[in-house]
C-alpha positions as CSV (number, residue, x, y, z in Angstrom):
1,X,9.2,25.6,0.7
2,X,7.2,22.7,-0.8
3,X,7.3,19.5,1.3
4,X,7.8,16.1,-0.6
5,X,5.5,13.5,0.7
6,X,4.8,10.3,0.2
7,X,1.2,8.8,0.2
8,X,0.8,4.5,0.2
9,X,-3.0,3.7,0.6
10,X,-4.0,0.1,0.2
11,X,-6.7,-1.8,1.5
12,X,-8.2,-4.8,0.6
13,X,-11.5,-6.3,0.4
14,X,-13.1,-9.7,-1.0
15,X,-16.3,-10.8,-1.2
16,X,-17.5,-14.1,-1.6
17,X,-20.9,-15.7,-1.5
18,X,-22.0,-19.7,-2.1
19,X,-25.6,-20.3,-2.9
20,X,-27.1,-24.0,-2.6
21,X,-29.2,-25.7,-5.0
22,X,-32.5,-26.8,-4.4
23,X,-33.0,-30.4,-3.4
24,X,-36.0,-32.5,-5.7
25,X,-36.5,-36.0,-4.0
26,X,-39.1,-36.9,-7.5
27,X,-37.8,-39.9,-8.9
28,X,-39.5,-38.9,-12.3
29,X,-37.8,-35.6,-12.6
30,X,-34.1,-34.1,-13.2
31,X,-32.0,-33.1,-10.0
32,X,-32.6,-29.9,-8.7
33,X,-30.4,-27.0,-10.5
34,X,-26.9,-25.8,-9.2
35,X,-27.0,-22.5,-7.0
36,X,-25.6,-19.2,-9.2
37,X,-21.8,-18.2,-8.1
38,X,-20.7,-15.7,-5.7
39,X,-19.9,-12.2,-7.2
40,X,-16.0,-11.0,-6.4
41,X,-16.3,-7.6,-4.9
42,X,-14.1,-5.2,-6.5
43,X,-10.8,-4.5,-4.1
44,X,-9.3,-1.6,-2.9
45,X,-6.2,-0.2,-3.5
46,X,-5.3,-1.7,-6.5
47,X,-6.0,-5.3,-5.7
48,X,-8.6,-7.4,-7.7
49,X,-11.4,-9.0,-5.8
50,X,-11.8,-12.5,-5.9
51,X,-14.5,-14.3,-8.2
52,X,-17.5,-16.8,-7.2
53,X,-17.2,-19.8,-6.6
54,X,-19.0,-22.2,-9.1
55,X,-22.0,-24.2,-7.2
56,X,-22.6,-27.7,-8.3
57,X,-26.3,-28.2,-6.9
58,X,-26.9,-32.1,-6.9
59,X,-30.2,-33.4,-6.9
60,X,-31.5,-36.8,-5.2
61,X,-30.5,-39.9,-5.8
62,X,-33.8,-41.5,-5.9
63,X,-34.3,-41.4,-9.8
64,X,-37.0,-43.0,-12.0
65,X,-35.4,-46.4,-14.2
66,X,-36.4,-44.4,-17.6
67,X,-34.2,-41.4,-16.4
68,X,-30.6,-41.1,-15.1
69,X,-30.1,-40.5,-11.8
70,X,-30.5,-36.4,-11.4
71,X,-27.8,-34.5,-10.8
72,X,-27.9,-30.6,-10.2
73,X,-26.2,-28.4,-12.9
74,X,-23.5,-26.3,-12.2
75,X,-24.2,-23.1,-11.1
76,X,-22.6,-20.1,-13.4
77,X,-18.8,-18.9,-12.2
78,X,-18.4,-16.1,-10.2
79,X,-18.0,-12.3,-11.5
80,X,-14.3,-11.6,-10.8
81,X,-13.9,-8.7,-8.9
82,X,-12.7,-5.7,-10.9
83,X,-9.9,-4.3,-10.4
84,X,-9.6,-1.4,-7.5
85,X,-7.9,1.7,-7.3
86,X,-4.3,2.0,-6.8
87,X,-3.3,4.2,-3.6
88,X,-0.6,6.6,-5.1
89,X,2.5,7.0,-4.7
90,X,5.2,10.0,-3.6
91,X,8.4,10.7,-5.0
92,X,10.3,8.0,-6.5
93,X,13.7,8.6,-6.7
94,X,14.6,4.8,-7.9
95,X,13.4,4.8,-11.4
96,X,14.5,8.4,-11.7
97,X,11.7,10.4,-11.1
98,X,9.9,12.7,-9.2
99,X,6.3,13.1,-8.6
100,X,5.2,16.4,-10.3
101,X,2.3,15.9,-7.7
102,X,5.0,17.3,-5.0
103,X,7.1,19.2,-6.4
104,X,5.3,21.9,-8.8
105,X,7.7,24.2,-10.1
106,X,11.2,22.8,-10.2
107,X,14.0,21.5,-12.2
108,X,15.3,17.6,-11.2
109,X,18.9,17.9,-11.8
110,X,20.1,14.5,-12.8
111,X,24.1,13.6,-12.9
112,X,26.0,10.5,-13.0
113,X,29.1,10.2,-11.7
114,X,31.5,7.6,-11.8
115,X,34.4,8.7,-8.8
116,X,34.4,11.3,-6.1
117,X,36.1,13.8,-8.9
118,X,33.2,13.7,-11.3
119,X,30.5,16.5,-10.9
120,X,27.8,17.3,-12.7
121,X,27.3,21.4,-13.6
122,X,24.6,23.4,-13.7
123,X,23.7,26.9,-14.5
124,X,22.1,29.7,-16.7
125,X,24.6,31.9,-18.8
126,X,23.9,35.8,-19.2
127,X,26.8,35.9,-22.1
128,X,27.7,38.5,-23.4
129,X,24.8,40.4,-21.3
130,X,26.8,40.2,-18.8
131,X,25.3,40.8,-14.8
132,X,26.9,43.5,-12.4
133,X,27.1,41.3,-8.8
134,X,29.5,43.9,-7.7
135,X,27.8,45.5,-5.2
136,X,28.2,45.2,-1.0
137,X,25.7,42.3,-0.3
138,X,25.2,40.9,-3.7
139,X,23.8,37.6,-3.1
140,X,22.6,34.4,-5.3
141,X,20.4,31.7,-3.3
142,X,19.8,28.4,-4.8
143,X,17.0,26.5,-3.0
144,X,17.5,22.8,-3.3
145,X,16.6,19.5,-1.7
146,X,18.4,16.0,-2.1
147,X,17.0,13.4,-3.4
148,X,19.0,10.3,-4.1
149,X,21.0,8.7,-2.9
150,X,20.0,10.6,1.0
151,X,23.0,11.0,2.2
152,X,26.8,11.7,0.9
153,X,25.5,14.4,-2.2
154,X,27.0,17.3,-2.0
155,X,26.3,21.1,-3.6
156,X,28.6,24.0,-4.1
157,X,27.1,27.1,-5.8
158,X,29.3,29.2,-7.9
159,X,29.9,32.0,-10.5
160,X,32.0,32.4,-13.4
161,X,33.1,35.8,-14.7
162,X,33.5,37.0,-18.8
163,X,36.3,38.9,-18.1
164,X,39.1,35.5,-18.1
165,X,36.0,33.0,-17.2
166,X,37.2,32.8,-13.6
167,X,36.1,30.6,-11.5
168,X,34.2,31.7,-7.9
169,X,33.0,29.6,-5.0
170,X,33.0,29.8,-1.6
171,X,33.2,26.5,-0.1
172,X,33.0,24.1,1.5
173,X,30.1,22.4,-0.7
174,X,26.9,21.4,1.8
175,X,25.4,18.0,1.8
176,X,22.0,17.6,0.7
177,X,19.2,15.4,1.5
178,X,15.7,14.3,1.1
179,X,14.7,16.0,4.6
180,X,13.8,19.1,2.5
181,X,14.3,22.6,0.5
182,X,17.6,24.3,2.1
183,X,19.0,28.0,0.9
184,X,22.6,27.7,-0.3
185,X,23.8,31.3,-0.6
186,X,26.8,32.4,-2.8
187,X,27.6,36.0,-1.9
188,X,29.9,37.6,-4.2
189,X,31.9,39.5,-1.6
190,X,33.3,36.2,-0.1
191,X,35.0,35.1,-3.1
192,X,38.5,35.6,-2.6
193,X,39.9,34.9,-5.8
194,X,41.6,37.9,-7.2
195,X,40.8,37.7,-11.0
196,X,37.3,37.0,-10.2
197,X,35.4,40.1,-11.6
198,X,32.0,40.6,-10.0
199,X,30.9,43.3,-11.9
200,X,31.1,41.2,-15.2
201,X,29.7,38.0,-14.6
202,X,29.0,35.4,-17.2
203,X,26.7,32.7,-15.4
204,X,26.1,31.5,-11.9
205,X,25.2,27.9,-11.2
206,X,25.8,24.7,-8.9
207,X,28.2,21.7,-8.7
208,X,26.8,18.6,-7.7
209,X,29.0,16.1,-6.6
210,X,29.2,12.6,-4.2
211,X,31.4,12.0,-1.4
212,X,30.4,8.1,-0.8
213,X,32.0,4.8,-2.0
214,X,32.3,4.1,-5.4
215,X,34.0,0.5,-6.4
216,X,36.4,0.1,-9.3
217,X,35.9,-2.6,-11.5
218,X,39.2,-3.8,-10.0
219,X,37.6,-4.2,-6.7
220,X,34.4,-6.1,-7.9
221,X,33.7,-9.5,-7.4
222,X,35.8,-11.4,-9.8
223,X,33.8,-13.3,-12.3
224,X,30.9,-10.8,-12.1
225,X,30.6,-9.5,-15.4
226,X,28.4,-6.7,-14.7
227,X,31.3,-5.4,-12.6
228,X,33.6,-5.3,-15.3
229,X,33.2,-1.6,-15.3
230,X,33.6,1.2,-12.8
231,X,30.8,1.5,-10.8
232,X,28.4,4.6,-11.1
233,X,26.1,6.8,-8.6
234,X,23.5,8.4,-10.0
235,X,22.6,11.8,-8.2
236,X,19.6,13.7,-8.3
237,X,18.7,17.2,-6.7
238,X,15.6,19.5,-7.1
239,X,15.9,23.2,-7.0
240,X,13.1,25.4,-6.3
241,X,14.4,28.7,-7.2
242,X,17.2,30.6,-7.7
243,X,16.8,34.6,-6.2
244,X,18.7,37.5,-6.2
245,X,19.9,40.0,-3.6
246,X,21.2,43.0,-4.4
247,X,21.5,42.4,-8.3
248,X,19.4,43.7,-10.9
249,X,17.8,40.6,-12.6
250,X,14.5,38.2,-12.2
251,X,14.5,35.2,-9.8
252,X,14.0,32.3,-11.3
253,X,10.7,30.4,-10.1
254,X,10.4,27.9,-12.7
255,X,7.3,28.2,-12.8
256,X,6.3,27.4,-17.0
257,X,9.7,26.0,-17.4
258,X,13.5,26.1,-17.4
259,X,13.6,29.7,-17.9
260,X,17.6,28.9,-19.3
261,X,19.2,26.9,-16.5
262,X,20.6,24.2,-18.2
263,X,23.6,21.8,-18.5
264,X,27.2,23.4,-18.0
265,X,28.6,21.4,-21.4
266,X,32.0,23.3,-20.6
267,X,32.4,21.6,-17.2
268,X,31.9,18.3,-15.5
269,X,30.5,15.1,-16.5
270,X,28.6,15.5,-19.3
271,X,26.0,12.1,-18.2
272,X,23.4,15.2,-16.9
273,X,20.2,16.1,-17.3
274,X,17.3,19.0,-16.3
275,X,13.9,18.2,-16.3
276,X,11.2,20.3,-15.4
277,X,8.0,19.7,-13.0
């Protein structure tokens, strides 16, 4: 199981420094110079340090009548502190994606869905090649973890045969969550619809779907034109692997890549995509 985890660091530091310029009391002279500015300090955690201040070092008043009264020159501005080192950050489902960083081998599984119908469908195809899953204890295991929205997404793994493309699940579908990786386990035995053939099947896969509120544009705010449309959820789920019991192919570790588990563009919403990490 890999653990998705979230690191914020940020400090902040600022230095500032004043020098004073040197007082001359000799009437025949110029007032002494301005002190030099403070150097910012460079801050932590991504946040700039603040510059010097500039100095303006007078000089006394008491001035000869052939010169104007001395006044110190300004001291040179401040170096503005550069800027420091952002802190990090974990998995971030908001803009979409997920930190690489924490989740090494695995496919985000992206689907939008626009009413409690709509689910997204994913899975890898064996075709014509078709697998045997016929035998007592066959079992497929997807391990997956939730990751937006965290509550109300739901998965349901299933299989589809080549023999009349049934359709085999064994429900009820499980909510998911960001908590962590979970095994959701299809065994081939429990499917208890007759015309499914387990000794010829065609692809196995998942169904996401979302259980929550989702507001028509009916039931917006009137006069809000960015509800003028149905409202949408975007889901997104990470599976770590999918493993076999009991049938005679490779797990899939996604380890390089894909390895074939794609988009189902035969069923569901077609607003999905698989991206690798």
């Amino acid at each position: 199981m890999r653990v998705l985890a979230t690191f914020v660091t940020l400090t902040l530091t600022a230095g500032l420094f004043v020098a004073c310029g040197d007082d001359d009391t000799n009437a025949d002279t110029w007032g002494g110079l301005g002190g030099t500015g403070g150097v910012g300090v460079a801050g932590a955690g991504g946040v700039a340090g603040t510059g010097g201040l500039n100095n303006a070092g007078g000089g006394a008043s008491g001035c000869s009548s052939s010169v104007s009264q001395g006044c110190g020159l300004a001291g040179n501005a401040g170096t503005g502190g550069a800027a420091g080192t952002d802190g990090g950050a974990g998995p971030d489902a908001g803009d979409g994606d997920l930190d690489p960083s924490s989740c090494t081998g695995c496919l985000e599984l992206r689907t939008v869905v626009a009413s409690n119908a709509d689910q997204g469908a994913f899975q890898i195809i064996y075709g014509s090649s078709t697998l045997d899953m016929s035998a007592a204890g066959a079992t497929v295991t997807f391990r997956v973890s939730g990751l937006a929205p965290e509550q109300d997404v739901t998965i349901l793994p299933y299989a589809t045969d080549n023999s009349g493309f049934s359709f085999g699940a064994v429900g009820p579908a499980v909510e998911v969550g960001p908590e962590g990786f979970a095994d959701l386990e299809l065994e081939l035995e429990a499917i208890s619809d007759p015309d499914f053939d387990a000794a010829n099947v065609y692809a196995v896969g998942i169904l996401v779907a979302y259980t929550g509120p989702i507001e028509s544009g009916a039931d917006a705010d009137a006069g809000d034109a960015a509800d003028a449309g149905p409202a949408t959820e975007t889901l997104i789920v990470a599976l770590d692997s999918v493993t076999f019991a009991g049938i005679d192919t490779d797990d899939l570790e996604f380890t390089s890549g894909a390895e074939s588990f794609g988009i189902n563009f035969s069923y569901g919403v077609q607003t999905t995509s698989v991206i690798h990490h």
